[in-house]
DSSP file (Angstrom, degrees, kcal/mol; ACC not computed):
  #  RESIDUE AA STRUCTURE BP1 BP2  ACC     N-H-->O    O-->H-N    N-H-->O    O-->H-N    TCO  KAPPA ALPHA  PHI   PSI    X-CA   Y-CA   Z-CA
    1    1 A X              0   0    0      0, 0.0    26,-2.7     0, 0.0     2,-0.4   0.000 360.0 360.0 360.0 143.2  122.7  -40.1  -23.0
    2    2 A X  E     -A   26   0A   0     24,-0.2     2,-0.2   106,-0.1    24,-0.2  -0.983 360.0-152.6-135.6 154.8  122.4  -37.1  -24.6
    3    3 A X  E     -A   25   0A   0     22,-1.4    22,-2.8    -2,-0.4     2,-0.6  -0.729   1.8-157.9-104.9 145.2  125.3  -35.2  -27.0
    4    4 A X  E     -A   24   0A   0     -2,-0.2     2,-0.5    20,-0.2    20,-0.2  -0.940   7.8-174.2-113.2 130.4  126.0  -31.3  -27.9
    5    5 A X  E     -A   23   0A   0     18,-2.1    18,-2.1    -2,-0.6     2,-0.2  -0.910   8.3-160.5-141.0 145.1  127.9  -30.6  -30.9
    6    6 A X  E     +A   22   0A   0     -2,-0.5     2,-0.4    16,-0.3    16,-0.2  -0.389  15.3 168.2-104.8 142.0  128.9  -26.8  -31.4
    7    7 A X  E     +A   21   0A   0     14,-1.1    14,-1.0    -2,-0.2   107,-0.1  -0.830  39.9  65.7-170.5 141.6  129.8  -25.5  -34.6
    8    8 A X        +     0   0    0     -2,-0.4     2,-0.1    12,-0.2    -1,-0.1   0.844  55.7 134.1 120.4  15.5  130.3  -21.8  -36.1
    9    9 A X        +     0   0    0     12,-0.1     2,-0.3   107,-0.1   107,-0.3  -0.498  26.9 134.0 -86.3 166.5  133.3  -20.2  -34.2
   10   10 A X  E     -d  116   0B   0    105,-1.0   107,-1.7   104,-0.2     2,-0.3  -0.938  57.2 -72.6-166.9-169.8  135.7  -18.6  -36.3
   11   11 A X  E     +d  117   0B   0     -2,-0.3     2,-0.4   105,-0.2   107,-0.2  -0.955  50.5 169.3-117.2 131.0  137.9  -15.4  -36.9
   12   12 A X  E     -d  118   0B   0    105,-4.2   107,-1.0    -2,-0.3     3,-0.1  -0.961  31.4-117.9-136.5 154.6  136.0  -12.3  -37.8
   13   13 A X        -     0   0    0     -2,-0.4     3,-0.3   105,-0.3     2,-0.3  -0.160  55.3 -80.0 -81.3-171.9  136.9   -8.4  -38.1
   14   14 A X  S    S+     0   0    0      1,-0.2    72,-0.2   104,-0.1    -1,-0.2  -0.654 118.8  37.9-133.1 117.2  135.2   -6.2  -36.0
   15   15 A X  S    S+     0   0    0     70,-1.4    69,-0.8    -2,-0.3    -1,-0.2   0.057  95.5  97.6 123.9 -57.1  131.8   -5.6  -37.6
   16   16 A X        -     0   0    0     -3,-0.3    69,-1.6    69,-0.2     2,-0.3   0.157  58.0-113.3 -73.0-163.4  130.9   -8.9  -39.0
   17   17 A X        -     0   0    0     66,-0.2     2,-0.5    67,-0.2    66,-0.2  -0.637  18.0-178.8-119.3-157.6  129.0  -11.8  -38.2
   18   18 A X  E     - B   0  82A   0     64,-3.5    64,-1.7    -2,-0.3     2,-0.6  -0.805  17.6-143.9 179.6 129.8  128.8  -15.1  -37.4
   19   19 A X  E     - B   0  81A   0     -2,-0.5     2,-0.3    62,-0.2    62,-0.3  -0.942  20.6-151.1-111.8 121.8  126.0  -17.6  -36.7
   20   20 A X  E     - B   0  80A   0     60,-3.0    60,-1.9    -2,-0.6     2,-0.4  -0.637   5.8-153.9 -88.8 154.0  126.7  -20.3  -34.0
   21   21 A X  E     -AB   7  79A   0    -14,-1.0   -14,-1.1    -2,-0.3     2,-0.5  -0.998  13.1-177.0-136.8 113.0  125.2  -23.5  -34.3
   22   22 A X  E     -AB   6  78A   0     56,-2.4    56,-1.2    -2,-0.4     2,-0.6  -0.999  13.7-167.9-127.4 116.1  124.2  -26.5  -30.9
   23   23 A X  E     -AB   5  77A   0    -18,-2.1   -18,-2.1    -2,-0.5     2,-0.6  -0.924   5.3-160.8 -84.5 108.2  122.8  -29.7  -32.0
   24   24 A X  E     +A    4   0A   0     52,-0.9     2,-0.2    -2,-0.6   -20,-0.2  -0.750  20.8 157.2-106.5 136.5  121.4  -31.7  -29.5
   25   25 A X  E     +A    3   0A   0    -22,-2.8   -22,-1.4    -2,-0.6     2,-0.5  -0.872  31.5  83.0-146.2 178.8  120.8  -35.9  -30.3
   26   26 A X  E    S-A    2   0A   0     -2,-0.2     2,-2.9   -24,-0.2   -24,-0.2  -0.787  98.0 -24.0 123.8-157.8  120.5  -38.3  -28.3
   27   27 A X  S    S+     0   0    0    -26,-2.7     2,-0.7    -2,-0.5    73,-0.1  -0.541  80.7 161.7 -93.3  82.2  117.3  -40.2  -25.7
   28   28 A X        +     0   0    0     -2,-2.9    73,-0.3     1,-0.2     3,-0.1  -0.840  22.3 162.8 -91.3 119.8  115.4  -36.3  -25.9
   29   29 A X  S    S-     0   0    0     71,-1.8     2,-0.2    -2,-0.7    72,-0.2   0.834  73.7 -13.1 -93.7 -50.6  111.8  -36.7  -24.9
   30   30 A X        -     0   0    0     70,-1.3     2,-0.7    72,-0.1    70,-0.4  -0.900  52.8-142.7-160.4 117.6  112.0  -33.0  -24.4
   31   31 A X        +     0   0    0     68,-0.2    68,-0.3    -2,-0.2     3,-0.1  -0.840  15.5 169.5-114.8 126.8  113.8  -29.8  -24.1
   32   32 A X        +     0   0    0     66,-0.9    21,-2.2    -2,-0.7     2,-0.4   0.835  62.0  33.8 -85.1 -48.5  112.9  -27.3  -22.0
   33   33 A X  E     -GH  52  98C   0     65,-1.4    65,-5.3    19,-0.2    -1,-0.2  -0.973  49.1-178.0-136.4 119.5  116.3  -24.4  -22.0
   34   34 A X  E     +G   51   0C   0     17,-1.9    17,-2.3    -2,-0.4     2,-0.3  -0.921  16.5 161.0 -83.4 127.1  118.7  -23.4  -24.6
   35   35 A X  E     -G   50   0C   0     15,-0.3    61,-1.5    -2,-0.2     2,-0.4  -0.993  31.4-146.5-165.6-175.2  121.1  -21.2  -23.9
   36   36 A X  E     +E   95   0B   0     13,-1.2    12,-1.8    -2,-0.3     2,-0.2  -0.950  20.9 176.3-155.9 120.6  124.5  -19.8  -25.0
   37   37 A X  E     -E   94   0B   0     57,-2.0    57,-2.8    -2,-0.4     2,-0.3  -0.781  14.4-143.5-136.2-177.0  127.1  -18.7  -22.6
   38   38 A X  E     -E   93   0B   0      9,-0.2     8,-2.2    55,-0.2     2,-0.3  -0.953   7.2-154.5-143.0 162.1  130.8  -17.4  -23.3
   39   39 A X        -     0   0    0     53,-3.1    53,-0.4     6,-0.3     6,-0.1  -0.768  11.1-172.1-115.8  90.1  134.3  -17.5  -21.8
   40   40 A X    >   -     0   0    0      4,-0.4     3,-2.2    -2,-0.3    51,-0.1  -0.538  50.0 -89.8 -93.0 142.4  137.5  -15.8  -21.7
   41   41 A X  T 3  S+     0   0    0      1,-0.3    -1,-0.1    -2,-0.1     3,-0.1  -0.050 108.7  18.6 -52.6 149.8  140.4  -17.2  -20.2
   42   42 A X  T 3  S+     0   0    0      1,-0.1     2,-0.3    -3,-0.1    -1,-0.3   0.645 107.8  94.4  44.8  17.5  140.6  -16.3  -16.4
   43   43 A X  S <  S-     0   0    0     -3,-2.2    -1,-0.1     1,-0.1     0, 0.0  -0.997  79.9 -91.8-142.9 172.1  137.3  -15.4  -16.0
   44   44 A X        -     0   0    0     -2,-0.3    -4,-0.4     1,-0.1     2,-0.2   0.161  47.1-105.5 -69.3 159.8  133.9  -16.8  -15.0
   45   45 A X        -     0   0    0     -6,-0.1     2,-0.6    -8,-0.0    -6,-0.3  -0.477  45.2-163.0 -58.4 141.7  131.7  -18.2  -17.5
   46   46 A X        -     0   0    0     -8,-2.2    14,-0.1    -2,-0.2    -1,-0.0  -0.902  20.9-105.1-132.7-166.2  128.5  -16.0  -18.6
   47   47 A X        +     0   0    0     -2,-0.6     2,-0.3   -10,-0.2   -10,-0.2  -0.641  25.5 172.6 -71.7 166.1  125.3  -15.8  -20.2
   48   48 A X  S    S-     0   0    0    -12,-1.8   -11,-0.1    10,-0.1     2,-0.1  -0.048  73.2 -28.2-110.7-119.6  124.9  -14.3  -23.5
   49   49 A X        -     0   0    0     -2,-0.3   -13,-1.2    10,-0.2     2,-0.5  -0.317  54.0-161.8-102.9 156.6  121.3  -15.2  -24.3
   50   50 A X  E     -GI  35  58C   0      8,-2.7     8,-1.6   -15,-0.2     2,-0.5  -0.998   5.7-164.0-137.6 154.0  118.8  -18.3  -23.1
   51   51 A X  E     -GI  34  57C   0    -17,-2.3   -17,-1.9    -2,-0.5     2,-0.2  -0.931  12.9-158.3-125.5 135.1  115.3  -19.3  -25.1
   52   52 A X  E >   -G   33   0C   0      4,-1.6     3,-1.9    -2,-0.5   -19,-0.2  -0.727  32.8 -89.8-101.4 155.2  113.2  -21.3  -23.1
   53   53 A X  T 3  S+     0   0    0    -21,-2.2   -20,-0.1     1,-0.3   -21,-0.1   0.809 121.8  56.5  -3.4 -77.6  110.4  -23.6  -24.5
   54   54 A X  T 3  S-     0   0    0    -22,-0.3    -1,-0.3     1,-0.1     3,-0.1   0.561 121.0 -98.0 -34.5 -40.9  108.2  -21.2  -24.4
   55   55 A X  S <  S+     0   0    0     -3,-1.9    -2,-0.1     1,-0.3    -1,-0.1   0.089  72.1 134.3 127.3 -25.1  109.6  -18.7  -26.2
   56   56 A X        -     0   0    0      1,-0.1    -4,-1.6    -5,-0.1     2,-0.3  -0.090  29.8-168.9 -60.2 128.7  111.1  -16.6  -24.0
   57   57 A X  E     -I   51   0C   0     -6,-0.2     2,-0.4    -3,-0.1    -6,-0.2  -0.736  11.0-166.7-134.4-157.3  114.1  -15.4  -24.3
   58   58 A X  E     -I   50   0C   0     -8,-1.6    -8,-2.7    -2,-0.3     2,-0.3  -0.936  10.5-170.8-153.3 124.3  116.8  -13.4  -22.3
   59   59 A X        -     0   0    0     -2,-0.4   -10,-0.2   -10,-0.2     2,-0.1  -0.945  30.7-104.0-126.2 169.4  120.5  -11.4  -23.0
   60   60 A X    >>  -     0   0    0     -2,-0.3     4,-1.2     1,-0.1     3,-0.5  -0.113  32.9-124.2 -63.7 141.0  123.1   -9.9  -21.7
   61   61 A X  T 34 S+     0   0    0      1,-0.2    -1,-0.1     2,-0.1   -13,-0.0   0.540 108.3  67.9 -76.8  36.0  123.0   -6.4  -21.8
   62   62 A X  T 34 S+     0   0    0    -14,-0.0    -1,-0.2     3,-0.0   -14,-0.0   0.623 115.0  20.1-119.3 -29.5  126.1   -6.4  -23.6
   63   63 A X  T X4 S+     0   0    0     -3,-0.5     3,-2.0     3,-0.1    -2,-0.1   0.854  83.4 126.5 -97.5 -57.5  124.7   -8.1  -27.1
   64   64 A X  T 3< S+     0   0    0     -4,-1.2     4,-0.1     1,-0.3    -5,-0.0   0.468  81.1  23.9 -50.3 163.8  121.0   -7.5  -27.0
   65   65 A X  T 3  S+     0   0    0      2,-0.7    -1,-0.3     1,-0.2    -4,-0.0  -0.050 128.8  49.8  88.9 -26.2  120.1   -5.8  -30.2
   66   66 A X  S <  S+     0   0    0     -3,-2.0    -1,-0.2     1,-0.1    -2,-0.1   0.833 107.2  58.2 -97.1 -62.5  123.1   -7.3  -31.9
   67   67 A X        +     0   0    0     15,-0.1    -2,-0.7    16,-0.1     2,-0.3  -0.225  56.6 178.4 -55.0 131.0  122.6  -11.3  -30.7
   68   68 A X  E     -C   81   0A   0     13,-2.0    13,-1.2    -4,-0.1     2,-0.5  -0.828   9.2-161.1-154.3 135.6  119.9  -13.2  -31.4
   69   69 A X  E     +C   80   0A   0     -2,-0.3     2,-0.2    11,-0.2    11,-0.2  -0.612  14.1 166.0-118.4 158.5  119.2  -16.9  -30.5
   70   70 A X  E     -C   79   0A   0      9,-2.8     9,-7.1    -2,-0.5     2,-0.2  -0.834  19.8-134.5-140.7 173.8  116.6  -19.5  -32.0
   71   71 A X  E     -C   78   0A   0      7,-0.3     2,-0.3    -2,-0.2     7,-0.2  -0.871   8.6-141.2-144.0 143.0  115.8  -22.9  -32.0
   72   72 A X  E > > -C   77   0A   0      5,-4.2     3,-2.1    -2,-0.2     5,-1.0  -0.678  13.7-159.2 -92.9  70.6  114.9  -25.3  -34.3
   73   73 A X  G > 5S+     0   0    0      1,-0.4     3,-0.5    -2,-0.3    -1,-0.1   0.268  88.0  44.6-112.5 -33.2  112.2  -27.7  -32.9
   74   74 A X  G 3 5S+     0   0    0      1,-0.2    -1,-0.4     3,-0.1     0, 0.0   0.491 120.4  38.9-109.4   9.1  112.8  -30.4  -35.2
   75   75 A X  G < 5S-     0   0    0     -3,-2.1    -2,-0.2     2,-0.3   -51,-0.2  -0.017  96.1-126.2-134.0  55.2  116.1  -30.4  -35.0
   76   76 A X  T < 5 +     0   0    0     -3,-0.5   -52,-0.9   -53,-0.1     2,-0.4   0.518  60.3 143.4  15.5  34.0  116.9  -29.7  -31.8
   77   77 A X  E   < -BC  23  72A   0     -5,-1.0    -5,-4.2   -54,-0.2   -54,-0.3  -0.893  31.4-166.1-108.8 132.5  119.1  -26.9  -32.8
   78   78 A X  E     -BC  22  71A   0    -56,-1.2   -56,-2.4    -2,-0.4     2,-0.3  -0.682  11.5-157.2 -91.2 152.2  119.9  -23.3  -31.2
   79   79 A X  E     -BC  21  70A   0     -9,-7.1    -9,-2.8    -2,-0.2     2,-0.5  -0.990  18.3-165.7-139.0 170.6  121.4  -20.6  -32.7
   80   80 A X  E     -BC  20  69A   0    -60,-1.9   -60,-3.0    -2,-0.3     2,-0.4  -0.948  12.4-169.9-141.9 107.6  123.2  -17.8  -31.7
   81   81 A X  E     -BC  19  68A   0    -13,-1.2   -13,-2.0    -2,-0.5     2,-0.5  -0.847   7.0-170.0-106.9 147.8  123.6  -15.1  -34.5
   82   82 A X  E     +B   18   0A   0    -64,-1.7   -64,-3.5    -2,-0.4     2,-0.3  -0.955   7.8 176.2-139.2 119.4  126.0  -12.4  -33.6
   83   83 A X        +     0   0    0     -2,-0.5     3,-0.2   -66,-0.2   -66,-0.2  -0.956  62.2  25.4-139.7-177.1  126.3   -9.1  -35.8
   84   84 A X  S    S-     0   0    0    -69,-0.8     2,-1.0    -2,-0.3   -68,-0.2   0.896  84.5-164.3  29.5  62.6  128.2   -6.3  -35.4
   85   85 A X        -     0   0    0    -69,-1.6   -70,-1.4    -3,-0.1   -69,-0.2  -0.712  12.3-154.5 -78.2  89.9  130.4   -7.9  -33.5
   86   86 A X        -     0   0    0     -2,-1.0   -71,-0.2    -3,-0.2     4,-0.2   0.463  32.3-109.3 -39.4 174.6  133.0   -6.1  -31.2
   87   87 A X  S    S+     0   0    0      2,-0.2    31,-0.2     1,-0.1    -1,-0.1   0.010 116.3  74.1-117.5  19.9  136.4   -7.7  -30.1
   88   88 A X  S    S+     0   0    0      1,-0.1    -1,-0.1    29,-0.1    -3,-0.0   0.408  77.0  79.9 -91.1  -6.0  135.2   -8.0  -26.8
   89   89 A X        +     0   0    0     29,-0.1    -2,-0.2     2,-0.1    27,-0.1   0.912  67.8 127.3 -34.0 -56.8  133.1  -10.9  -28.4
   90   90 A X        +     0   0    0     28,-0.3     2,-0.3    -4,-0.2    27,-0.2   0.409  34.2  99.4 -26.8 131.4  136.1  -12.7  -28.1
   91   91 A X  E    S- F   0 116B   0     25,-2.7    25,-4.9   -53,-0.1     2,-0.6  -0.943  75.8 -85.3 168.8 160.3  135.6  -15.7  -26.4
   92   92 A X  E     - F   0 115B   0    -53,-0.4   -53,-3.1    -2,-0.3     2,-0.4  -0.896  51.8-142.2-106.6 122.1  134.9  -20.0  -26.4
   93   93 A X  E     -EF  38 114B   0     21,-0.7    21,-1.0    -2,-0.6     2,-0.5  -0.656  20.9-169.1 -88.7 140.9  131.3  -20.0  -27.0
   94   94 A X  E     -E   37   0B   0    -57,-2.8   -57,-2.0    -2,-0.4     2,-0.3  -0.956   7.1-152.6-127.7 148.9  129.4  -22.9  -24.9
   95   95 A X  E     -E   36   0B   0     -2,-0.5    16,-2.3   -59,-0.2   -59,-0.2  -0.686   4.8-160.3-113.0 176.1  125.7  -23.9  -25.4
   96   96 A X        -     0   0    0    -61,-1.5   -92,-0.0    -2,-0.3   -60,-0.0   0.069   7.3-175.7-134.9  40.1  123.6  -25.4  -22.7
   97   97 A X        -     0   0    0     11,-0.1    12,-2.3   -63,-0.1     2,-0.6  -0.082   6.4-167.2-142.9 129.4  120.6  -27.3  -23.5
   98   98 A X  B     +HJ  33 108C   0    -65,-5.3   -65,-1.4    10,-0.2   -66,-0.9  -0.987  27.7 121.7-119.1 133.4  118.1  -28.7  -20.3
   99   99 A X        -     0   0    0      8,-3.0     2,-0.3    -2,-0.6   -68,-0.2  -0.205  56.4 -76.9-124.2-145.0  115.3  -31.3  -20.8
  100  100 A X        -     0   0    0    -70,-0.4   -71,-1.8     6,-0.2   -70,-1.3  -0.895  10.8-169.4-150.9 154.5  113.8  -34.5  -19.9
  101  101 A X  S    S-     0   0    0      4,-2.6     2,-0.2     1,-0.5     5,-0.1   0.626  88.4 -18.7-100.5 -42.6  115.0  -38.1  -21.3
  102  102 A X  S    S-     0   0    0      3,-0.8    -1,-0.5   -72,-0.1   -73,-0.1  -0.791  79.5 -83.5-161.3-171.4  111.4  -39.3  -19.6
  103  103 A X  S    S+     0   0    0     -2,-0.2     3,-0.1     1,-0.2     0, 0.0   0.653 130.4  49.0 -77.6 -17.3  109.0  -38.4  -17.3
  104  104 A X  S    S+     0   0    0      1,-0.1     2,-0.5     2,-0.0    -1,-0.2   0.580 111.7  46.3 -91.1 -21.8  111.6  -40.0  -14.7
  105  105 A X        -     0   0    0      2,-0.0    -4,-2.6     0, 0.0    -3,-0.8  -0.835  57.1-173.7-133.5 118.4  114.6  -38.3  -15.7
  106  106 A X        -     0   0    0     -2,-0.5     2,-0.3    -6,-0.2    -6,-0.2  -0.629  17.1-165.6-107.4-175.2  115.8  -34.5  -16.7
  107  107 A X        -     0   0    0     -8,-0.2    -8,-3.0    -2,-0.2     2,-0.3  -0.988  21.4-175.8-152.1 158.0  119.2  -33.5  -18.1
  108  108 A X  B     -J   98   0C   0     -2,-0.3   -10,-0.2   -10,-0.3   -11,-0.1  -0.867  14.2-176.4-156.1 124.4  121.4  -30.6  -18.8
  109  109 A X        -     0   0    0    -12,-2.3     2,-0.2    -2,-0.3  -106,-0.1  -0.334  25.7-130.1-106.3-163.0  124.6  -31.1  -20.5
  110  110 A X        -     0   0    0     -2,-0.1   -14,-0.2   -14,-0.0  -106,-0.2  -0.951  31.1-121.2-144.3 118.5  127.3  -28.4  -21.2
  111  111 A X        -     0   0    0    -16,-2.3  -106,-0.1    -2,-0.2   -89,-0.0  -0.138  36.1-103.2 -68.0-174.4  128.6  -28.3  -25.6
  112  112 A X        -     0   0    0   -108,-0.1    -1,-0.1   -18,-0.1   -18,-0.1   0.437  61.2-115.2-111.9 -28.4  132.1  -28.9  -26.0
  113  113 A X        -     0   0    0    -20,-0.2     2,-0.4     1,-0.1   -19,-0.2   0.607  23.8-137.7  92.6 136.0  132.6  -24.9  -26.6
  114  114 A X  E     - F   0  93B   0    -21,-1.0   -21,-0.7  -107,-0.1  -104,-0.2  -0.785  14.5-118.8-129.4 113.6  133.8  -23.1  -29.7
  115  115 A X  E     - F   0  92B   0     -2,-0.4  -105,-1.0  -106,-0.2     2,-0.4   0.198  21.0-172.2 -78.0 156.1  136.1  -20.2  -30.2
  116  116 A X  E     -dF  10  91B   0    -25,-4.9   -25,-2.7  -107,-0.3     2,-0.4  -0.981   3.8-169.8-134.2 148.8  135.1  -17.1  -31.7
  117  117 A X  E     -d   11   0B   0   -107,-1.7  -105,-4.2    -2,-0.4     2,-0.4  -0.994   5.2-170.4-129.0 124.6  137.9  -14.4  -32.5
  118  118 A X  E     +d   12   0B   0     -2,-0.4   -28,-0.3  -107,-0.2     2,-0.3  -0.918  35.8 135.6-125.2 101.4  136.9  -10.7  -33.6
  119  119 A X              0   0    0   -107,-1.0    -2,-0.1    -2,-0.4  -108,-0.0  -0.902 360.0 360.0-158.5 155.7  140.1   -9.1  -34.7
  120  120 A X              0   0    0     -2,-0.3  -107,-0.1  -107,-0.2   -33,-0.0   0.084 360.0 360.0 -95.9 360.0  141.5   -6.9  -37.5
């Protein structure tokens, strides 16, 4: 079984920033994809940004150059730092983390989601 916990939403003015936080624990042999998607109510999920293994990463054309997300390797934490941040930010952030448990077995969970608010 593997767990997300989410952390870093707030309320922020238009302009600031804000670092989001995914913690991943649990049976990890290995994780392959992070990534960090967002949601506003009545509409579809999407990406913001994804890091692979590898290194790679990927955004939305709607952050890059303000968002930028990393990983911590030994502690199986992404992050998603957001500046200059718009009030179209708005949104329940969710992270998204895919692996392996074993050689037998992958996973991909979904975090728990956390809101972020950009308002005067």
């Amino acid at each position: 079984q593997v767990q997300l916990a989410e952390s870093g939403g707030d309320l922020v003015q238009p302009g600031g920033s804000l670092r989001l936080s995914c913690v991943a624990s649990g049976n990890i042999s290995s994780i392959s994809d992070m990534a960090w998607y967002r949601q506003v109510l009545g509409k579809q999920r999407e990406l913001v940004a994804r890091l692979t293994s590898g290194g790679s990463t990927r955004y939305s054309g709607s952050v890059k150059g303000r968002f930028t997300i990393s990983m911590d390797n030994a502690k199986n934490t992404v992050y998603l730092q957001m500046n200059s941040l718009k009030p179209g930010a708005t949104a329940v952030y969710y992270c998204n983390v895919a692996g392996r448990i074993s050689i037998f077995e992958s996973f991909q969970y979904w975090g728990q989601g956390t809101q972020v608010t950009v308002s005067s």
